[in-house]
VMD Tcl script that builds the backbone (N, CA, C; Angstrom):
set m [mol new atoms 231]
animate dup $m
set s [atomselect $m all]
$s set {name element resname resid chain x y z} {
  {N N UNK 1 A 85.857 179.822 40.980}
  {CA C UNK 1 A 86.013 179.736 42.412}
  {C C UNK 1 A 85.317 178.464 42.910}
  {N N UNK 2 A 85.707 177.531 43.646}
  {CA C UNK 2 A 85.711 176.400 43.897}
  {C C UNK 2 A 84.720 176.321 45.352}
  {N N UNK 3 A 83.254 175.607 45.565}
  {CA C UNK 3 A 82.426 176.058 46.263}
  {C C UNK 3 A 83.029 175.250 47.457}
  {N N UNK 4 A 83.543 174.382 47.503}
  {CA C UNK 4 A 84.315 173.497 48.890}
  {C C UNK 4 A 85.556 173.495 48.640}
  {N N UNK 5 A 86.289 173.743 50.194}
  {CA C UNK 5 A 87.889 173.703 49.901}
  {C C UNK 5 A 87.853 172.336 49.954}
  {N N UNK 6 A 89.334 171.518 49.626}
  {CA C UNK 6 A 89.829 170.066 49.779}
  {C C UNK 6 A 90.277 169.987 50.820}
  {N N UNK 7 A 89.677 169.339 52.065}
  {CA C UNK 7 A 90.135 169.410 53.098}
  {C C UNK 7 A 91.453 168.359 53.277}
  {N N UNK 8 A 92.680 168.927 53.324}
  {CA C UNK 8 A 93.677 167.699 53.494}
  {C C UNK 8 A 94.666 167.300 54.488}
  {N N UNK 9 A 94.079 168.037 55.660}
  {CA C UNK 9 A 94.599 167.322 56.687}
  {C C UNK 9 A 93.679 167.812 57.875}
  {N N UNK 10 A 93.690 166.717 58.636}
  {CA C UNK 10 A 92.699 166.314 59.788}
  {C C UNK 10 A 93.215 166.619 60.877}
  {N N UNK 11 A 91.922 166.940 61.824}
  {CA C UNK 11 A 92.164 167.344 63.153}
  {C C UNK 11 A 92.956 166.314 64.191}
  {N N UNK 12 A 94.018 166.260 65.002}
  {CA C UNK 12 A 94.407 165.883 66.460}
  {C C UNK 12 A 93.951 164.463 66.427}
  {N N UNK 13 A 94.426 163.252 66.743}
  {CA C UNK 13 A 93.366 162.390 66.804}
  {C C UNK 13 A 92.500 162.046 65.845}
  {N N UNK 14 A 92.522 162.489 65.041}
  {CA C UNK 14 A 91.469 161.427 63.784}
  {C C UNK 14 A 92.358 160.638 63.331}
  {N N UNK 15 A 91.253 159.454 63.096}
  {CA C UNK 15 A 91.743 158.672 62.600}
  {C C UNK 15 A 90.762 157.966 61.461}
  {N N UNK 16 A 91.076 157.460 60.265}
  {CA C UNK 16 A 90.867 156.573 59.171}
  {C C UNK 16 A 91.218 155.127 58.849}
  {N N UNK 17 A 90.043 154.356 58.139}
  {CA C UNK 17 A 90.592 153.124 57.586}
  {C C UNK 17 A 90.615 153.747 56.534}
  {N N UNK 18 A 91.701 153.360 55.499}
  {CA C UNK 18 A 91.164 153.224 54.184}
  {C C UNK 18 A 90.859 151.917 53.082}
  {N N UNK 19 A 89.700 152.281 52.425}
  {CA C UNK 19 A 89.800 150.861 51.779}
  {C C UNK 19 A 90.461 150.210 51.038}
  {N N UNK 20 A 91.356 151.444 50.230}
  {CA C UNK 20 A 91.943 151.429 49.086}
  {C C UNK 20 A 92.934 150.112 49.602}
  {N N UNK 21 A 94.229 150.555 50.276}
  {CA C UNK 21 A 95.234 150.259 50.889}
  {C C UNK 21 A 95.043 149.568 52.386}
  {N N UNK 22 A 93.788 149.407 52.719}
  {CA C UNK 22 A 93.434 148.558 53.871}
  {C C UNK 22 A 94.004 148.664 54.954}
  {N N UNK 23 A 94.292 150.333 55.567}
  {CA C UNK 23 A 95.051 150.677 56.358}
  {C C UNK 23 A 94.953 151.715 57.646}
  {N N UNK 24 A 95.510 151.704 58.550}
  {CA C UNK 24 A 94.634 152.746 59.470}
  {C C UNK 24 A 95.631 153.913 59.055}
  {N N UNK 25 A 95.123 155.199 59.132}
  {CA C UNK 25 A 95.246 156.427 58.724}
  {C C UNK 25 A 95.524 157.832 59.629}
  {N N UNK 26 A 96.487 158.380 60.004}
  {CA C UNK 26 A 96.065 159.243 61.356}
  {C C UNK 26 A 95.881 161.038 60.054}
  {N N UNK 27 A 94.527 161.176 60.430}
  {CA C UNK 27 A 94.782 162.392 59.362}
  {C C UNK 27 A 93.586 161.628 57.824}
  {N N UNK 28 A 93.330 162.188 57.248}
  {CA C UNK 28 A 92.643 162.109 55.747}
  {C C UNK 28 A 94.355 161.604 54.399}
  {N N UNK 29 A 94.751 160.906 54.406}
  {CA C UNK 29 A 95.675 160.421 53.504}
  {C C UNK 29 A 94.740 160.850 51.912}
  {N N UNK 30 A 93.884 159.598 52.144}
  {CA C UNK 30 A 92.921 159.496 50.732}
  {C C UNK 30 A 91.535 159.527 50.824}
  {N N UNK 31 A 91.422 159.789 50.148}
  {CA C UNK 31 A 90.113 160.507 49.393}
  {C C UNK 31 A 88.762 159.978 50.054}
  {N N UNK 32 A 87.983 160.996 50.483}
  {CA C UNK 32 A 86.735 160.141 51.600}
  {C C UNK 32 A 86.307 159.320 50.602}
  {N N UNK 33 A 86.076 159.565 49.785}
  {CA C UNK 33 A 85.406 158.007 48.947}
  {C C UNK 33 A 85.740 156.860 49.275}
  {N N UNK 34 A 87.375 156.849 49.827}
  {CA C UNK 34 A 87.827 156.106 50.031}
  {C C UNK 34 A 88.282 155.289 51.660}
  {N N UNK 35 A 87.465 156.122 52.472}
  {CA C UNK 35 A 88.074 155.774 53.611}
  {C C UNK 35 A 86.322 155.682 54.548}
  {N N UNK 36 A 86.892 155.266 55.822}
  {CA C UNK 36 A 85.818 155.415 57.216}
  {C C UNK 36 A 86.435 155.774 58.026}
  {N N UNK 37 A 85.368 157.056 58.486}
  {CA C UNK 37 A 86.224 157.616 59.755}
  {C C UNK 37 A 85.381 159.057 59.647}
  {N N UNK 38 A 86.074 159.783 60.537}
  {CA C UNK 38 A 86.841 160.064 61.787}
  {C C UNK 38 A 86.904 158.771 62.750}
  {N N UNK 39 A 87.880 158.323 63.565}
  {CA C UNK 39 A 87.270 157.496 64.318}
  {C C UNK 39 A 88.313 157.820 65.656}
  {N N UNK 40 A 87.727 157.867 66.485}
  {CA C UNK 40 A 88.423 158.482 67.857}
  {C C UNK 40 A 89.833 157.614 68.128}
  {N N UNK 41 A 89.603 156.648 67.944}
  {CA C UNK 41 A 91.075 156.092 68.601}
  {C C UNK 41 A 91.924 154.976 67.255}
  {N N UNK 42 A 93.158 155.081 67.372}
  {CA C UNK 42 A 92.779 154.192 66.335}
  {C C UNK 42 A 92.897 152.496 66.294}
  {N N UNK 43 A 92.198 152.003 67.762}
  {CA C UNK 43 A 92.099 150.847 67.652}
  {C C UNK 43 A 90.629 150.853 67.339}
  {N N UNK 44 A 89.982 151.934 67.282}
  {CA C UNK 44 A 88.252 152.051 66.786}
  {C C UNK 44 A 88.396 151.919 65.072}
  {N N UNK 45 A 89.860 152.272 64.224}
  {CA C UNK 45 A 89.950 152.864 63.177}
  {C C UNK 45 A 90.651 150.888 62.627}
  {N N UNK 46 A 91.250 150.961 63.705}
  {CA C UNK 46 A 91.943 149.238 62.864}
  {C C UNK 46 A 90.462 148.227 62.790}
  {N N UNK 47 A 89.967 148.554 63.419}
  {CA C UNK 47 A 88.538 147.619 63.525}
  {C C UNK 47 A 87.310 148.320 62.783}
  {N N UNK 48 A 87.285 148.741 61.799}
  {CA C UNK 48 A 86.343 149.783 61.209}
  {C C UNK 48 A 85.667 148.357 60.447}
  {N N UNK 49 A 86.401 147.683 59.263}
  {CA C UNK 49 A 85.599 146.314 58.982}
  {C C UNK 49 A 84.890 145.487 59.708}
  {N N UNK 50 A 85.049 145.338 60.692}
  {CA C UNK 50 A 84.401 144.413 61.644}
  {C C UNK 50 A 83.247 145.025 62.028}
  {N N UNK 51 A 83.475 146.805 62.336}
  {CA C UNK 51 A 82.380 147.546 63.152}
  {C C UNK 51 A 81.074 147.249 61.648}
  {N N UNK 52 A 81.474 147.752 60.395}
  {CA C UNK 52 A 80.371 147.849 59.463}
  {C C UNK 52 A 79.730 146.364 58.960}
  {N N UNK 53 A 80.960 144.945 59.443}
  {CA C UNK 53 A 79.963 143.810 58.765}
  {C C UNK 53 A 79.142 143.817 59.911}
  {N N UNK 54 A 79.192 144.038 61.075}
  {CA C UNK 54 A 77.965 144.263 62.399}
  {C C UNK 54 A 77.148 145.202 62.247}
  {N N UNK 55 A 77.378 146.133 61.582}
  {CA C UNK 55 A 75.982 146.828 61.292}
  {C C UNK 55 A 75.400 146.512 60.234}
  {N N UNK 56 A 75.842 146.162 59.283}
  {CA C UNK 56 A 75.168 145.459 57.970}
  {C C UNK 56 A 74.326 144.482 58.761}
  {N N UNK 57 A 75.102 143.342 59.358}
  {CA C UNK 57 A 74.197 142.437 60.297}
  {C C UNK 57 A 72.891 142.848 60.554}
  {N N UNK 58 A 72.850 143.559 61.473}
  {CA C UNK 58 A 71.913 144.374 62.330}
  {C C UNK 58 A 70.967 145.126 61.292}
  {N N UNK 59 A 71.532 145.460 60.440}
  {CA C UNK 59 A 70.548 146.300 59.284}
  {C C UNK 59 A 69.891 145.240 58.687}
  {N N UNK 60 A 70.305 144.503 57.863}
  {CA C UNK 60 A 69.844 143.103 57.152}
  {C C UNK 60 A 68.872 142.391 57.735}
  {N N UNK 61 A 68.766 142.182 59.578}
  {CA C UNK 61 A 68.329 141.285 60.154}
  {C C UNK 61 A 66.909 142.129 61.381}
  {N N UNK 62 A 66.998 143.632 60.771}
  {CA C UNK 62 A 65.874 144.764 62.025}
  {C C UNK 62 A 64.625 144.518 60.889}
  {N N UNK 63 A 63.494 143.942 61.751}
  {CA C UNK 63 A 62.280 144.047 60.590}
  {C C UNK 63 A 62.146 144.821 60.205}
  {N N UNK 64 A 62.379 146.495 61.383}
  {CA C UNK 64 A 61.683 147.982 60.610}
  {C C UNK 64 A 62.274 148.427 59.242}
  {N N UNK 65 A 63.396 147.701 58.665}
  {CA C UNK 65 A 64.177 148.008 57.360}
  {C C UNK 65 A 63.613 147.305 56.390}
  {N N UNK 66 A 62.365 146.244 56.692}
  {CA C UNK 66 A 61.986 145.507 55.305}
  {C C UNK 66 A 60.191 145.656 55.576}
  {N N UNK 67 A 59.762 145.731 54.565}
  {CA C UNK 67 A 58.237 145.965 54.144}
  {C C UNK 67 A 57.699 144.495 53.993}
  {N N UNK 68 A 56.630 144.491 54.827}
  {CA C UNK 68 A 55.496 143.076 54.688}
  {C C UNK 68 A 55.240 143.159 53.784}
  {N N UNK 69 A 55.223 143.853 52.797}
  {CA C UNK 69 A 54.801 143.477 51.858}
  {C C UNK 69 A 55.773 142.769 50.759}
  {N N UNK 70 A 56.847 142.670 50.709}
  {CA C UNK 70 A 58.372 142.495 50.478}
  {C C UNK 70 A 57.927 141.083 50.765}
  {N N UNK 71 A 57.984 141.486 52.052}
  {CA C UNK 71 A 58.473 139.741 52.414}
  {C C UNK 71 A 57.487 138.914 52.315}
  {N N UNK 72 A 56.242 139.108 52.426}
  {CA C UNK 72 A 54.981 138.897 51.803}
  {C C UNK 72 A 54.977 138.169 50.267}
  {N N UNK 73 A 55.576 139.099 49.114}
  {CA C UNK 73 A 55.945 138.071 48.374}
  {C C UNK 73 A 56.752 137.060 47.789}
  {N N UNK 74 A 57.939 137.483 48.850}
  {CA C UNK 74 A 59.156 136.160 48.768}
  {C C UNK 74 A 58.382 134.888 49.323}
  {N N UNK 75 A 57.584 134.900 50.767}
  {CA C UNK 75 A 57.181 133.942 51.004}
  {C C UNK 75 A 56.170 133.015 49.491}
  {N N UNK 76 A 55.299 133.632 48.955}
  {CA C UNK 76 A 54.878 133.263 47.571}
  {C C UNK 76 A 55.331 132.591 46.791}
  {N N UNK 77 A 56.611 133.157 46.237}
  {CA C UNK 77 A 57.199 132.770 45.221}
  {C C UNK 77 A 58.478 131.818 45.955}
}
mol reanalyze $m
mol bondsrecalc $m
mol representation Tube
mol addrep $m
């Protein structure tokens, strides 16, 4: 007996990129491994790449994500 069902189709309005096929998605097509989302609309879902290289940005560039002491010894070396 299988402890999670496969959920394979999505609520009203969801929407997906997927990475596989680089595509917007209305519904779970493929495999969450493979996708981002839920995303309310799907001009939120055609722009899903853009939304995550801006948070990478933002992650990469917030001091509270890196340790003085880190950077402490890049400056060093």
């Amino acid at each position: 007996m299988a402890l999670f069902k496969k959920r394979t189709v999505g609520k009203p309005g969801e929407w997906y990129y997927c990475l596989v096929h680089g595509k917007v998605e209305e519904g779970p097509e493929c495999p969450a491994k493979d996708r981002f989302g839920p995303y309310a609309s799907r001009a939120e879902a055609e722009h899903a790449m853009e939304t995550a290289r801006e948070r990478n940005l933002e992650w990469e560039t917030d001091p509270r994500w890196h340790d003085k002491a880190q950077q402490g010894d890049a400056d060093e070396g």
